[in-house]
N, C-alpha and C positions, 0 to 999 in steps of 0.2 A: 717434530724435532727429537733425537737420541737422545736420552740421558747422559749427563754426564758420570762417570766411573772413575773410580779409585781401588784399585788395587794393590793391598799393603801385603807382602809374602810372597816371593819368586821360587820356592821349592819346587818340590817332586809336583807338588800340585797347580802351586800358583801358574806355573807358567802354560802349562797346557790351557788351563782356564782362560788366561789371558789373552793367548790366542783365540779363542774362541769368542772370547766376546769381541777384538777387533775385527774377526770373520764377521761379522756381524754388523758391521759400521758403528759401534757404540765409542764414542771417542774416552780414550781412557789416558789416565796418570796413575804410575807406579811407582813403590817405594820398596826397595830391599836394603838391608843391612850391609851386606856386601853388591853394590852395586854392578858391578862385572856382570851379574847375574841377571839382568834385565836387558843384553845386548840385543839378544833371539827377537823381545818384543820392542825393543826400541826399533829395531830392522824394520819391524811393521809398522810403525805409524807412532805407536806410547810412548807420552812424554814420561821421561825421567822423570825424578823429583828426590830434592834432599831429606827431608823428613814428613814423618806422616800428618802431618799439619799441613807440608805446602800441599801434599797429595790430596787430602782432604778439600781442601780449599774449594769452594764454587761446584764440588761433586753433590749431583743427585743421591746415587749410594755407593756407601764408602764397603768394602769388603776384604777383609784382612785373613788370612789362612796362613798360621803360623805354627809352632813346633806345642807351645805348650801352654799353662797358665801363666809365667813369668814371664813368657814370651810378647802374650796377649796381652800382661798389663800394660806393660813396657810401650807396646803399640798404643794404648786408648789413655792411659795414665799417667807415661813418661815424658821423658823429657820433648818438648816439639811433638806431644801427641796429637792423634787426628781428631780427638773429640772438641783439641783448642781450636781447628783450622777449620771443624766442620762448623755448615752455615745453619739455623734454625731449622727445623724440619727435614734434613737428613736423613736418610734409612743408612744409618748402620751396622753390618750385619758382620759378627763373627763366626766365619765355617774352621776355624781350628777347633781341635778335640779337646777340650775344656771338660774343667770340672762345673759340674751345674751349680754348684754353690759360685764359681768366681764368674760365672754367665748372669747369674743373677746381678752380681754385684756391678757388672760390666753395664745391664743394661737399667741400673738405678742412676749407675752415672752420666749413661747416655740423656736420661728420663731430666737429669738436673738440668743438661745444656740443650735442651728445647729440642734433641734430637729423638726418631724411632728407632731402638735397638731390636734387633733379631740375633738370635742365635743357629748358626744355620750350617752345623757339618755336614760331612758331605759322605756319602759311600761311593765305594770303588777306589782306585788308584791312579796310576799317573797314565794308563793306555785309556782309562774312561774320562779321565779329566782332557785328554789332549782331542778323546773323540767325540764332547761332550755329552754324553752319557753317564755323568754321576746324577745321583738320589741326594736331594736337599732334606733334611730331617731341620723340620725348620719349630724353634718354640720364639714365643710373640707375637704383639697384635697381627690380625687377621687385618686392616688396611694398612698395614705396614709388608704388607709380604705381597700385597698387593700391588702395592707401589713396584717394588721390588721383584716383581714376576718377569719383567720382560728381561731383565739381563737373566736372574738366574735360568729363566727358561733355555736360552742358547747355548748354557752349559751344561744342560740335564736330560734326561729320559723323564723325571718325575720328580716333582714338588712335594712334600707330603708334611702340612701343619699339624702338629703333635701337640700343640698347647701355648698354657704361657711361658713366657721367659725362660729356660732354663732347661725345658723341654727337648727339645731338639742336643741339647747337649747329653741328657742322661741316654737318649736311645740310641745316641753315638756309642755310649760307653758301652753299653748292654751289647749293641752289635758289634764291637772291637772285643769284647770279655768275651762271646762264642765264637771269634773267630781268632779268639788267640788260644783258646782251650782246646781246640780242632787240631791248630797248628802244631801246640807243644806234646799234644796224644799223641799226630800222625808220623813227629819227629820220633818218638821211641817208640811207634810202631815198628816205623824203619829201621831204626837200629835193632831189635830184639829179630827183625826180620833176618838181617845182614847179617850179626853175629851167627844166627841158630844155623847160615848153612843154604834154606830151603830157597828153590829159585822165585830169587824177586821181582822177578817181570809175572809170572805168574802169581806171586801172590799183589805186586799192586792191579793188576788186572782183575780179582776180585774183591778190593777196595774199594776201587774206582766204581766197579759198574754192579757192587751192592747194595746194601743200606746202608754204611757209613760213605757213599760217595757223592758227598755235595761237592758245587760247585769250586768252593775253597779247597777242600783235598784232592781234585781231581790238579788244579791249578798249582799248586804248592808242591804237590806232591809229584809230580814232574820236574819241577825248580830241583828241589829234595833230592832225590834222584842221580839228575844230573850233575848238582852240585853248580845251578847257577845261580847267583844270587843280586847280579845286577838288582838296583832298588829299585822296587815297584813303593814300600813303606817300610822305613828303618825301623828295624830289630829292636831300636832302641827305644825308638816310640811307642810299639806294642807292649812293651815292660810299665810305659809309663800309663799306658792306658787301662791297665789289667791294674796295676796301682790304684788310679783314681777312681775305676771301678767298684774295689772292693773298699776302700774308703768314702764311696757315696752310698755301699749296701749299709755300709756299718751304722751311716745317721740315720737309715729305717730300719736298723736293731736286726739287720741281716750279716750271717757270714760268709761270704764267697769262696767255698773252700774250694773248687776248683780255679778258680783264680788266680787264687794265693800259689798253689803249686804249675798251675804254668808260670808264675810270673817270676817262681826259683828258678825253672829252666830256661827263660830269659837271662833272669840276672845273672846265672851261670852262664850260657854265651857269650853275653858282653864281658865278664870277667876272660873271658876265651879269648875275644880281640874282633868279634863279630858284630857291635854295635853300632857302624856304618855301611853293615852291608842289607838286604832284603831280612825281612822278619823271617821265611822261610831258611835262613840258616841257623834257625834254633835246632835243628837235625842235628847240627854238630856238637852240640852241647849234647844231647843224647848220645852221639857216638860214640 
């Protein structure tokens, strides 16, 4: 018999994910804030649900992927939360980009109402969440994630337990803080490219296929380029995660000085009016 599912968050990610798991036959219930946004997956088979209590409710694992900390409390804390609707024994699992201090604290609360919390962001964007192909960076018990393998398996390439509680959230952070530092570099690479004159097909030709050409620059950097920025991850969330970054270095007496200056040329973009669009239009703040 399927597990039951709950999924709390219809964004850029959720919904791909969603689909996937009803690819899947796993019967599931969804909760968004703006409900409009769950139409795609109600077309296939997801029941509605008015708040994350009723979604919760009679779910094997509950999975929420939302914007932020406040976001997340809001969902496990708030008002009609899911940890009130979820039933004993639960696998709870947050895949939004959280700060590990509020992961912790998330899953002390889970720990009160007899439920298993995991902390379990995700890598990739919304072409690997719709193709499921995201990376679970998962921190929390080891038979809770157990439980919890066969849904995430249907939305992943790869599972990878990083520890306890709170774990899975810091190597989120660490892998969004070098991928925002990539991004706000390769943005003023381009511009000092642009400005100085010299042909930039031929100089991103050897960017791309040098030593500075990982994955994310070859990728961005085409966005970049062209100037398209359809969201794959908001611009705005990159600032916030370069944020919480360098405020989780700071409680182990670290300073993230490259952090801190991509995440000026974030917050300059979003002053620009770019905060809804793709994080690769931080270019324009350079421009």
């Amino acid at each position: 018999m399927q597990q039951q599912i709950a999924l709390i968050g219809l964004g850029t990610m959720g919904t791909g994910m969603g689909g996937r798991l009803l690819q899947a036959g796993f019967p599931l219930k969804v909760y968004n804030r703006t409900p409009q946004r769950a139409s795609e997956l109600v077309a296939k088979g997801a029941v509605l649900t008015s708040s994350p209590a009723e979604a919760a409710a009679n779910a094997d694992v509950v999975i929420a992927i939302v914007s932020d900390d406040a976001a997340s409390q809001q969902v496990w804390l708030g008002d009609k939360n899911a940890l009130s609707g979820a039933k004993p024994n639960t696998v709870v699992i947050d895949s939004s980009t959280i700060s590990p201090r509020w992961a912790r604290e998330f899953a002390e609360a889970a720990k009160k109402k007899g439920c298993a919390p995991l902390d379990a962001p995700v890598t990739g964007s919304k072409p690997q969440a719709a193709a499921g192909e995201l990376a679970f960076l998962v921190g929390g018990d080891a038979a809770a994630l157990e439980r919890a393998r066969p849904a995430l398996a249907v939305m992943s390439r790869k599972i990878i337990h990083m520890g306890p509680n709170g774990s899975g959230a810091l190597m989120k952070l660490i892998n969004n803080f070098l991928a925002g530092v990539q991004a706000a570099s390769l943005g003023e690479a381009i511009a000092l490219i642009e400005r100085s004159g010299i042909n930039r097909d031929a100089a991103m030709d050897i960017l791309y296929n040098g030593a500075p050409g990982s994955p994310l620059i070859k990728t961005i950097g085409a966005r970049m380029t062209s100037r398209d920025y359809a969201v794959n991850f908001f611009l705005r969330l990159m600032e916030k995660d370069l944020t919480y970054a360098g405020a989780e270095a700071h409680e182990h007496g670290l300073q993230l000085r490259t952090a801190a200056a991509a995440a000026s040329l974030f917050a300059e973009a979003q002053k620009r009016g770019w905060s809804e669009k793709d994080f690769s239009a931080v270019v324009e703040a350079a421009r």
